[in-house]
KEPAGU-885269 format. One record per atom (N, C-alpha, C, O): x, y, z. Coordinates in steps of 0.05 Angstrom, whole numbers, plus 5000, padded with zeros to 4 digits. Example, Ala and Ser with C-alpha at 12.3 -4.5 7.8 and 13.67 -1.06 7.14 Angstrom:
2
526448865156
524649105156
526449345156
528549345169
525749555142
527349795143
525850015157
526850235161
END
This chain:
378
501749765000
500050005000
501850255000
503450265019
501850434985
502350664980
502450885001
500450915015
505051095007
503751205027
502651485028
502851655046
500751504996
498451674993
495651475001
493551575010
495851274998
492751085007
493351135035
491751305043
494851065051
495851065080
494351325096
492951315117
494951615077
493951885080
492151895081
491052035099
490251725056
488051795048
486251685080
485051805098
487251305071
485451225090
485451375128
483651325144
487451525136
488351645159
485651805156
483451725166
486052015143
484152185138
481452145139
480052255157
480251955119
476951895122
477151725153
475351745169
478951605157
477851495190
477951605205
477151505226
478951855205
479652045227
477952245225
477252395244
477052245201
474952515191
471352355210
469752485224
471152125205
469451935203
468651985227
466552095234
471051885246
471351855276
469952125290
468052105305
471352405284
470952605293
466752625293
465152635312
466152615258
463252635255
461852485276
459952595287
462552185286
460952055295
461152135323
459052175335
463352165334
464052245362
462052385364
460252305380
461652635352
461852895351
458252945352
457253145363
457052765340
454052695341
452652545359
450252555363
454752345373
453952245394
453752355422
452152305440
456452555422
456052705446
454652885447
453452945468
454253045422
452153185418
450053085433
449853155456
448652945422
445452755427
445352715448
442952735456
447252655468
447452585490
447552805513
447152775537
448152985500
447353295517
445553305509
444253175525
443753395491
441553435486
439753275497
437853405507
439553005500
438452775510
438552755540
437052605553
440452925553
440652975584
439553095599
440453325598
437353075619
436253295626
436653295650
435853115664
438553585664
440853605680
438353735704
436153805697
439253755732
437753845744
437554155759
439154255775
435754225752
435754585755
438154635768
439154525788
438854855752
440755045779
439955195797
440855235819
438055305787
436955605796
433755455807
432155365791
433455465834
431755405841
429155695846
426855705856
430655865837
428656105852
427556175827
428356105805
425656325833
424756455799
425056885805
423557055815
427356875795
428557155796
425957395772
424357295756
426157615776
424857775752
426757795736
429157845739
425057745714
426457725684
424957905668
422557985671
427057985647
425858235624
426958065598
429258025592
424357975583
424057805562
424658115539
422658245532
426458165533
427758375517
427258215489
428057985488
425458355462
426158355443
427058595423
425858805422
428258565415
428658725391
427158715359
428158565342
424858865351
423958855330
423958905306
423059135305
424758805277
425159005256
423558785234
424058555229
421858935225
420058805198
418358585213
418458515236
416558465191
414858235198
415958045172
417058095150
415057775186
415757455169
413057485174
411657645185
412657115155
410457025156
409856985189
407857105197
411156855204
411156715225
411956925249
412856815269
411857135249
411257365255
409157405283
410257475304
406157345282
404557245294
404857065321
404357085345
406356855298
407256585321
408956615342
408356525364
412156785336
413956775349
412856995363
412056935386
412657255356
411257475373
409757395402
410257455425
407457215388
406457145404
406456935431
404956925450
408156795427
410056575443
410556775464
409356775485
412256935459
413257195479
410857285512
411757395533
407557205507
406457225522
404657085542
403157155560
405856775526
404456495533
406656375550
406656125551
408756525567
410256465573
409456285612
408356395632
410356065610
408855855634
411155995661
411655855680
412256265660
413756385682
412556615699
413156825687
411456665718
409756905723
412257175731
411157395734
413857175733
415457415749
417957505727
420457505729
415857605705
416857675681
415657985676
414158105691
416458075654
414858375642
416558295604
418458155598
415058435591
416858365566
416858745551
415258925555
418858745537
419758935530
420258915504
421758735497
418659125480
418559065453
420159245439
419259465445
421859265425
423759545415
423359475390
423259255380
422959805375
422859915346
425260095341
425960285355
426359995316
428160275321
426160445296
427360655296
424460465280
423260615262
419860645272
418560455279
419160875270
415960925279
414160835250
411760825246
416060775234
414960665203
414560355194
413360265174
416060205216
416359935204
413559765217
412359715238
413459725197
410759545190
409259285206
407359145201
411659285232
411459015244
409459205280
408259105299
410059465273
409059575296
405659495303
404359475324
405059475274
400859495290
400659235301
399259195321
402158995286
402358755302
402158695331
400858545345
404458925338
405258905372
403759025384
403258945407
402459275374
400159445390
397759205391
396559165413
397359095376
395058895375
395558695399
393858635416
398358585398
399758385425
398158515448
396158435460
399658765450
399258885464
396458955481
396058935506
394959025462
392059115472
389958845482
387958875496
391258515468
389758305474
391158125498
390657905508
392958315499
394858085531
394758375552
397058475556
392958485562
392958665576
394558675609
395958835621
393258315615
394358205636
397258195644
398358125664
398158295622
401258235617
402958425624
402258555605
404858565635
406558725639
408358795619
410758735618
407158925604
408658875571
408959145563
407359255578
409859315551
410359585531
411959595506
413559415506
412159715486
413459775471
414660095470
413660305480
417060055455
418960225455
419660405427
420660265408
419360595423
420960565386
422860845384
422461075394
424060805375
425960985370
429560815366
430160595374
431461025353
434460965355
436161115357
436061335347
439160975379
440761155373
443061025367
443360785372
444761155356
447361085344
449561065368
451561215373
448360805384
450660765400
453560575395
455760575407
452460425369
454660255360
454560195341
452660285329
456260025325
455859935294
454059785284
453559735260
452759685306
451059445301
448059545317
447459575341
446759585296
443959605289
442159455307
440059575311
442359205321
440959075336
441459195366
439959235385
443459215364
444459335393
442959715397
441859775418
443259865378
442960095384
439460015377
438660245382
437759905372
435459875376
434359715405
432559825416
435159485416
434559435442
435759595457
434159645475
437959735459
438759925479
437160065503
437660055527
434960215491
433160305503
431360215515
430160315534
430959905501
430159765527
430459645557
428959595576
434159625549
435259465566
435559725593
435459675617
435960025579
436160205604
433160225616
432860255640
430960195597
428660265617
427160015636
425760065656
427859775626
427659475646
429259475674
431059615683
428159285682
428559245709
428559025716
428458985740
428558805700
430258535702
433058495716
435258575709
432258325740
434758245749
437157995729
439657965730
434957875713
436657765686
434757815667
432357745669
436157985639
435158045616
435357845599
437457755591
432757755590
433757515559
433357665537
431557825530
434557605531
434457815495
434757615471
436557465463
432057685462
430857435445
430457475416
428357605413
431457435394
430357455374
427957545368
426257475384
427257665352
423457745337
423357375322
421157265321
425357275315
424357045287
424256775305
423556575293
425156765341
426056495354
422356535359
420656715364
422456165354
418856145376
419555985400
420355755401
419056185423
419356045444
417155895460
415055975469
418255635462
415655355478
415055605503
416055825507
413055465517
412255495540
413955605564
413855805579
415855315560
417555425591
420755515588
422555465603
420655665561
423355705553
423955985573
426356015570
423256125585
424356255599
424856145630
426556255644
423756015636
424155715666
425855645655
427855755663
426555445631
429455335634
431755475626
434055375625
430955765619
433855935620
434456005641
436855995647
431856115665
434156085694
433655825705
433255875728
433455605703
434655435706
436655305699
437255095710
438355425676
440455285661
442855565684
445355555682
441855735700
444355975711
444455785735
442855635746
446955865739
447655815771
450455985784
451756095766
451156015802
453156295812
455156315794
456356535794
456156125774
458256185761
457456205736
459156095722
455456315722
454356385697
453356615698
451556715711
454656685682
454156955673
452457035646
452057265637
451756855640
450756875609
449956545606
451256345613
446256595588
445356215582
444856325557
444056565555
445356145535
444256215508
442555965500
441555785513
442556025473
441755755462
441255755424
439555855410
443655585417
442655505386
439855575373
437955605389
439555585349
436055575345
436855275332
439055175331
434955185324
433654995305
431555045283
429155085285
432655025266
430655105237
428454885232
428554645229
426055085232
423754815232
422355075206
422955305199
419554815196
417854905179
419755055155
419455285149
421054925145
422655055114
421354835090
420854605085
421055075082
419955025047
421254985028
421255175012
422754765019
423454784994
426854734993
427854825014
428654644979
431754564981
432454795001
433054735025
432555034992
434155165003
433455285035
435155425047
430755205046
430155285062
430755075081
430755115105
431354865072
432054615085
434254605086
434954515108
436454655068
439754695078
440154925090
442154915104
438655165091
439155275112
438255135151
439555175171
436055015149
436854845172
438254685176
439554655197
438454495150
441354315155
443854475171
445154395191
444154675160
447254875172
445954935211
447554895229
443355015217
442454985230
442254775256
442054835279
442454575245
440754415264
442954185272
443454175296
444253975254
445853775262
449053835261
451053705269
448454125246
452254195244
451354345273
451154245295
450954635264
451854875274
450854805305
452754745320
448154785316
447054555340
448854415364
449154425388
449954265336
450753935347
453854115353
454654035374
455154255345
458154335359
457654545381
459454645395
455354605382
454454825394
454954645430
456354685449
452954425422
451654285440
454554075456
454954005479
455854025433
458053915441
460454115468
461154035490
461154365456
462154525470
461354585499
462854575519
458854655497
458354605519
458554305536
460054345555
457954115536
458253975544
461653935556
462053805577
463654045542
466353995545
467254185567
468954135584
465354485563
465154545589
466054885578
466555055595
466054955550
466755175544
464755235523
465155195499
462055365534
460055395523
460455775502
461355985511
459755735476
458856005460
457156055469
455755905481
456656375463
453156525458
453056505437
455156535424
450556435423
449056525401
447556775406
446556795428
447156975391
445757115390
442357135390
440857325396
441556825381
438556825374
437756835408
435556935411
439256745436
438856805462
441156835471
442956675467
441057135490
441557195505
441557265532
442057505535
441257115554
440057105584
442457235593
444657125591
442057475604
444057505621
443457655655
441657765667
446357575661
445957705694
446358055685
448058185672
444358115696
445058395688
447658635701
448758835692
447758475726
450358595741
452858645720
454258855718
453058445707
455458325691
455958485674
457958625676
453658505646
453258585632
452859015647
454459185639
451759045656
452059315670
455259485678
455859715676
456359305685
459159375700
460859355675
462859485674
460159165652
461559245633
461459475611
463259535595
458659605614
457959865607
455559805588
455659905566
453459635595
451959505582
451559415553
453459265547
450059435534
449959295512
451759485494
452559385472
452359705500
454359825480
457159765481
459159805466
456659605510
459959415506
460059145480
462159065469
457959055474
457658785456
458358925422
458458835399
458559165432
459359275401
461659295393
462259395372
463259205411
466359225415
467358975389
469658975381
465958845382
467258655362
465258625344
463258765350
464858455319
464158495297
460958325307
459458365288
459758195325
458058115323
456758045363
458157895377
455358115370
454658215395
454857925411
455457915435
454357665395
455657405411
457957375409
458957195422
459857535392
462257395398
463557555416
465357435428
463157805423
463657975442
462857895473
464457925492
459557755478
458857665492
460357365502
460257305526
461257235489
462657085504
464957125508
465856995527
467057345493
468357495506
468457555531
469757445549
466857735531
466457915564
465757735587
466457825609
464257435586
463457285608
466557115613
467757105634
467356995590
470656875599
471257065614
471356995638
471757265610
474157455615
473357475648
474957445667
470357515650
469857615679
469857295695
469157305718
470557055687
471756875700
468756725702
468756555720
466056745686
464556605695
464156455663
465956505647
461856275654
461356105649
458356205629
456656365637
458356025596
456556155582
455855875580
457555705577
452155815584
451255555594
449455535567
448555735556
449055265558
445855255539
443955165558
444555075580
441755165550
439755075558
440254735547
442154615538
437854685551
438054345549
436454235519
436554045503
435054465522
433554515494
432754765472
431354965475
434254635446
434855005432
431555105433
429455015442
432155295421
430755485410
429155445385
430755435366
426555425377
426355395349
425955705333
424755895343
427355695307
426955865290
425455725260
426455565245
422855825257
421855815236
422655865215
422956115216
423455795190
424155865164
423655945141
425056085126
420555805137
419555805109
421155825087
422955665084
420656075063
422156015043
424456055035
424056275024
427056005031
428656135025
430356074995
429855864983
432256264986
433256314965
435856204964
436856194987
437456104946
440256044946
441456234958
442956194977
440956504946
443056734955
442256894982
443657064992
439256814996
439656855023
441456665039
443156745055
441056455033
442456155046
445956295048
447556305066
446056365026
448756415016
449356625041
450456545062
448456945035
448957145047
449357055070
451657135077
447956875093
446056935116
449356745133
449956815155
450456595123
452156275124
454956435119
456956415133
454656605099
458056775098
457756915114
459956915125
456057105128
456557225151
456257155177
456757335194
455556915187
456256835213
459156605201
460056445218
459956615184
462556465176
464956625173
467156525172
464456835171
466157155177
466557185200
468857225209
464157185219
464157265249
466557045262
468357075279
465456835247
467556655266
470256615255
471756435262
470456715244
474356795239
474657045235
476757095224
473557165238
474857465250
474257395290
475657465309
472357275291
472057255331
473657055347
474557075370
473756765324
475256565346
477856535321
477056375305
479656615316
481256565298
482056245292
481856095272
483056235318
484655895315
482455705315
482555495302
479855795331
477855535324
477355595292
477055425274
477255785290
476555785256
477755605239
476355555219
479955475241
481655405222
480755135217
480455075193
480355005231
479754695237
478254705213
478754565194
475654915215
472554855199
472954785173
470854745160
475854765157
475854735130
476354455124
476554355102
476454335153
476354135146
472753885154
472053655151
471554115162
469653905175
467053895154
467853965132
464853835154
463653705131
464753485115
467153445118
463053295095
463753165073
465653105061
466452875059
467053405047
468053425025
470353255025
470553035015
472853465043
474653255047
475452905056
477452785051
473252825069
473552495068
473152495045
475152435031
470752555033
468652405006
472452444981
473352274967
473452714985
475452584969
477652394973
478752274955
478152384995
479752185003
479051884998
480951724996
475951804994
475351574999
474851544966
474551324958
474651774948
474651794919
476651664905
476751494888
478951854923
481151784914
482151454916
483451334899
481351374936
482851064943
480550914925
481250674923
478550954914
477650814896
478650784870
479250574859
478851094859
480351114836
482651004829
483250914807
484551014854
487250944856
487350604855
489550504862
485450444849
484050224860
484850064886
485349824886
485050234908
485850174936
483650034951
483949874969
480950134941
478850114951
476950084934
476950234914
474449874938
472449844922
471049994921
471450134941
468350124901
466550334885
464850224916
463950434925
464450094928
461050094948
462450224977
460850224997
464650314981
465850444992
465650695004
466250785026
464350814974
463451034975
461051114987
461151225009
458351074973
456451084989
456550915011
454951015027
457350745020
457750605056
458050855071
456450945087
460450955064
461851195080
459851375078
458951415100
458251545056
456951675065
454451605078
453351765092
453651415075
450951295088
451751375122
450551515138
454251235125
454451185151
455051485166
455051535190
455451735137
456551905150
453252055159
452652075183
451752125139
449252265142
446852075160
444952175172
447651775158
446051685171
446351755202
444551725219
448851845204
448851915233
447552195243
447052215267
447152415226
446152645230
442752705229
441352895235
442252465219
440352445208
438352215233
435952185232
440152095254
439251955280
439752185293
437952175311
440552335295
441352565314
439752715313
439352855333
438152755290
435652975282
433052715291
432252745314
432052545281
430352395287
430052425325
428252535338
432352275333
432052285367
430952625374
429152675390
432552805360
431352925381
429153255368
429153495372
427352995349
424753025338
424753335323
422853485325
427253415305
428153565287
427653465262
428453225258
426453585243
426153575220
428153335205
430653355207
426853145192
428452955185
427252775174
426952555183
426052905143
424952745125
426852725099
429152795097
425552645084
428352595053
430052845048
432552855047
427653115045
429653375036
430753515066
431253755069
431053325085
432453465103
435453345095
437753435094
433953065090
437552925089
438852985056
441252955052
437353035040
438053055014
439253425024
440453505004
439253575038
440453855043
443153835060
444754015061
443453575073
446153585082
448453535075
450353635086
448553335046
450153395034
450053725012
451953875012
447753774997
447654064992
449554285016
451054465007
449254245044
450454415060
453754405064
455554575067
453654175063
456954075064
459054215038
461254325043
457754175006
458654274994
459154624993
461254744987
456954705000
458155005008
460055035030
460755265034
461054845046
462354935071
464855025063
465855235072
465854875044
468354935036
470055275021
472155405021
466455295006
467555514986
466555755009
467655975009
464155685034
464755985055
466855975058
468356145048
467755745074
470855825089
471855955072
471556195078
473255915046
476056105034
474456395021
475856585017
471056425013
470156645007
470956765029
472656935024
470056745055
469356895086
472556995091
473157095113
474056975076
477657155070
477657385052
479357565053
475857365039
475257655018
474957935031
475458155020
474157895055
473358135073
472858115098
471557935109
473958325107
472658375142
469758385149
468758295170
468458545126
466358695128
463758475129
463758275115
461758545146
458458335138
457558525132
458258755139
455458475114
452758505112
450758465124
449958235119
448658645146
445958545165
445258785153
446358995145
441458645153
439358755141
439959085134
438859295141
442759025112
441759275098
445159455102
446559585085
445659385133
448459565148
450959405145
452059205155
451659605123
454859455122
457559535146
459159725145
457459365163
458959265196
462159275179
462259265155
464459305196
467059305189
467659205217
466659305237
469359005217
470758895243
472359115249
473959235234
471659165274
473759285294
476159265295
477159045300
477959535290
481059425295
481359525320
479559645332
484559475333
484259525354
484459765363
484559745388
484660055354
484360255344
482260485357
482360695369
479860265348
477760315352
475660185361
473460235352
475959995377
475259855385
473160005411
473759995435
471460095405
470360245432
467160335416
467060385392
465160335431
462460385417
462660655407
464660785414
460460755389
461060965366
459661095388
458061005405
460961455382
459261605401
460861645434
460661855446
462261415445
463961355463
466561445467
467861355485
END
């Protein structure tokens, strides 16, 4: 044997190994249901930030008030007195009376990032001893604000949580959950477990002390995207960024190649401009590279043609138990989108080198040098 087959075969078993590991421990956090930390039920300010309406608009909005936690208030922010999503919330508003609820609208230019200088105003007029700051597009179950303070305990400073892409229409709405749900999820879910948990942005639970003393949300503007800043600032202050036990769902409906595209190069930017060295690894994870390795040892005739599909069977069949268990979308075009997802992974990674800069709804963002590293206005 050759010692390019030697390479090859190193590689797909090692590539192989990692996937399967990597899904099992996943599943197995997810599959764990750990026992509260937080036995008290603290006041919480269910913080959203609002801009435009989706279809699903209604649904997630409305989740926000069906919430099974009583010692809550929720807080709705506009940054435009024009955008279209406002009569919605006045409507929330006027039919959940019982509710401790208001809306907010207005902006200011406290930082580069558009989400931040629109909740801002909320977070100074609340009075949450922990603020969750929730997406407009996440639908939250019942007791998703119970198991975010239940997932805190004295050494957490920050609980997030992955979304999961549910209800997508069509190839591309379904590889955008694929990127969603068994990749992005499942390392999500893994990390934590190892004991060095990310924020996602789609939740944000925080102690507000924390976040306060660091100069509140105009500190998350300090780097190119307000989670990667946020788990910044909780390392640093020596505490601990927790998931819940169960993500978040985000609805999807339809989407386009070139949203899929846009939406995937910019949280694939974020993460090599935010974690550099974890970045590097990612060019190797997906598909591609086994599938050519195990190409190669066929062609080379090292290895027989049923080789191939084995390996991938065994590879997607595993993401694809991982989505089934834990009752994630996982019919033919979920699994026919994971290889679709895999093949783009490759060309983000070396596109996501073209520039510093993202694109969000509309605001073209420039990573922070160290320079300037300080909120605008500051």
């Amino acid at each position: 044997m050759t010692g390019g087959a030697i390479f090859a075969i190193a590689v797909a078993v090692l590539l192989a190994a990692v996937q399967l590991l990597s899904v099992a421990l996943a599943t197995w956090r997810l599959r764990s249901v750990r026992a509260a930390r937080n036995a008290a039920s603290p006041f919480v300010t269910l913080l959203i930030p609002a801009h435009g309406i989706d279809p699903f608009a209604q649904r997630t909005f409305g989740a926000a008030f069906q919430q099974d936690y009583d010692n809550y208030e929720i807080v709705l922010t506009v940054a435009s007195a024009a955008d279209p999503v406002i009569p919605l919330l006045e409507a929330l508003l006027a039919r959940h009376r019982e509710r401790r609820a208001r809306l907010l609208i207005g902006d200011e230019q406290l930082t580069r990032n558009p989400k931040l200088n629109n909740l801002n105003k909320g977070w100074v007029a609340s009075d949450g001893e922990w603020v969750a700051i929730v997406d407009s597009n996440a639908f939250m179950r019942r007791d998703y604000l119970r198991a975010l303070v239940d997932a805190a305990d004295d050494e957490t400073g920050l609980v997030s949580s992955p979304a999961v892409g549910t209800c997508a229409e069509g190839i591309w709405a379904a590889t955008e959950a694929a990127f969603l749900n068994t990749f992005q999820a499942r390392w999500q879910f893994l990390a934590d477990l190892l004991g060095f948990g990310f924020a996602q942005g789609k939740t944000l639970f925080w102690r507000r002390t924390l976040l306060d003393a660091a100069g509140g949300p105009a500190a998350l503007g300090l780097d190119l995207a307000e989670d990667v800043a946020a788990t910044k600032l909780v390392r640093r202050s020596g505490l601990k960024v927790r998931l819940v036990d169960r993500p978040v769902e985000q609805p999807i409906g339809r989407r386009r190649l070139a949203d899929v595209w846009a939406r995937q190069l910019r949280w694939t930017r974020i993460r090599r401009l935010g974690f550099r060295w974890l970045f590097l690894p990612e060019i190797a994870l997906g598909a591609v590279v086994p599938t050519l390795a195990v190409a190669w040892l066929i062609a080379t005739g090292a290895a027989p043609w049923p080789l191939l599909p084995a390996y991938l069977g065994l590879w997607y069949g595993a993401e694809w138990a991982m989505a089934r268990l834990n009752r994630w979308p996982a019919g033919p075009l979920d699994v026919l989108a994971m290889p679709v997802r895999d093949a783009m992974l490759p060309l983000l990674y070396l596109w996501s080198f073209a520039s510093d800069r993202i694109q969000w709804r509309g605001t073209l963002i420039e990573a922070p040098r160290a320079a300037d590293a300080r909120p605008v206005g500051r």
